[in-house]
N, C-alpha and C positions, 0 to 999 in steps of 0.2 A: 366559548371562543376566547373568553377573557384569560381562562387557567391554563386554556391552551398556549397560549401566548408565553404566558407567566413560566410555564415548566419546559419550553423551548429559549427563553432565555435563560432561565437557571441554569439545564443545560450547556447552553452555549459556555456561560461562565464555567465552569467547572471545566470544559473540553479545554480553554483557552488556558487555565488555570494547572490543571496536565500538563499542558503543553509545554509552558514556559515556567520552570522551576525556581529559577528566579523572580520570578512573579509570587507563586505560592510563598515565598520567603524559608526556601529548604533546598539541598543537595538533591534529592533525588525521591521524590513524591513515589515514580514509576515500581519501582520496587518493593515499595511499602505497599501498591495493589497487587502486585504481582505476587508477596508472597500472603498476602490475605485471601486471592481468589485463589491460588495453591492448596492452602492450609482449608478454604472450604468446600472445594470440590474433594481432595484425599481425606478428609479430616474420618471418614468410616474407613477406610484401609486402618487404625490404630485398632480396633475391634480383630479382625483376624490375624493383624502382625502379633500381639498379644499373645492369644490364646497359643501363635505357632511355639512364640517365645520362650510361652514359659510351660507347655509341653516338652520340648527337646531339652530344654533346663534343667527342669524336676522331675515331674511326668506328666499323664493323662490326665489324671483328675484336677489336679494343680492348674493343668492348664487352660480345662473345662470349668474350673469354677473363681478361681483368682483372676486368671488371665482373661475371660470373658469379663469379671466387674472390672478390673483395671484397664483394659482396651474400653470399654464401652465409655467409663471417666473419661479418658484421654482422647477418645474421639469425638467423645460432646464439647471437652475443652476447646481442640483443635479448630474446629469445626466453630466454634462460639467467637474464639481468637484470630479466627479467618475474616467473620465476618467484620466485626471491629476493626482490623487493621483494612478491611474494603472498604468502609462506613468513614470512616477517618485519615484514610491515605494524604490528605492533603497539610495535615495535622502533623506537624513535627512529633517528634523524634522519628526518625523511617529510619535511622542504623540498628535500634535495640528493640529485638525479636522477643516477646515473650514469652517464646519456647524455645526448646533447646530440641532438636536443631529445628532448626526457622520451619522447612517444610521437609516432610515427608521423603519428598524430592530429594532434597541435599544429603541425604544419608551416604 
């Protein structure tokens, strides 16, 4: 009863805390989850964008065996980077994305 309590007020803080960005002490908190939960739900799309990459690029095996380790990198980054900026959204800086481009999305 007691935790229950405890993690419905946490909650609350953090909802109220969203809310009002000015309160958080930053421009725009919303963003910074916006592109963390982006970047962790797409974060395996970089696994087959890769491989298509850098098959039509070079070729087949290039892109079977480069393009699988370097998507598979970039989508544990992505994915790693998503969660962080969801973990810490309320946590300034929310203009400077650690990756380029922010999410998947914005290509």
């Amino acid at each position: 009863m007691r935790t229950q309590r405890f993690v419905y007020g946490l909650l609350a803080v953090v909802v109220v805390l969203g809310l009002f960005p000015t309160i958080a002490g930053a421009a725009d908190p919303g963003k910074k989850l916006t592109r963390g939960a982006a970047n962790t739900v797409t974060g395996w799309v970089e696994l087959p964008k890769e491989v298509i990459q850098q098959s039509s690029s070079d070729n087949l095996y290039v892109g079977t065996t480069y393009g699988l380790a370097d998507g598979l990198t970039k989508g544990i980054q992505r994915t790693l980077y998503g969660v962080w900026d969801g973990v810490t959204f309320l946590i300034p800086p929310y203009e400077k994305p650690a990756l380029k481009p922010e999410t998947l999305l914005s290509e």
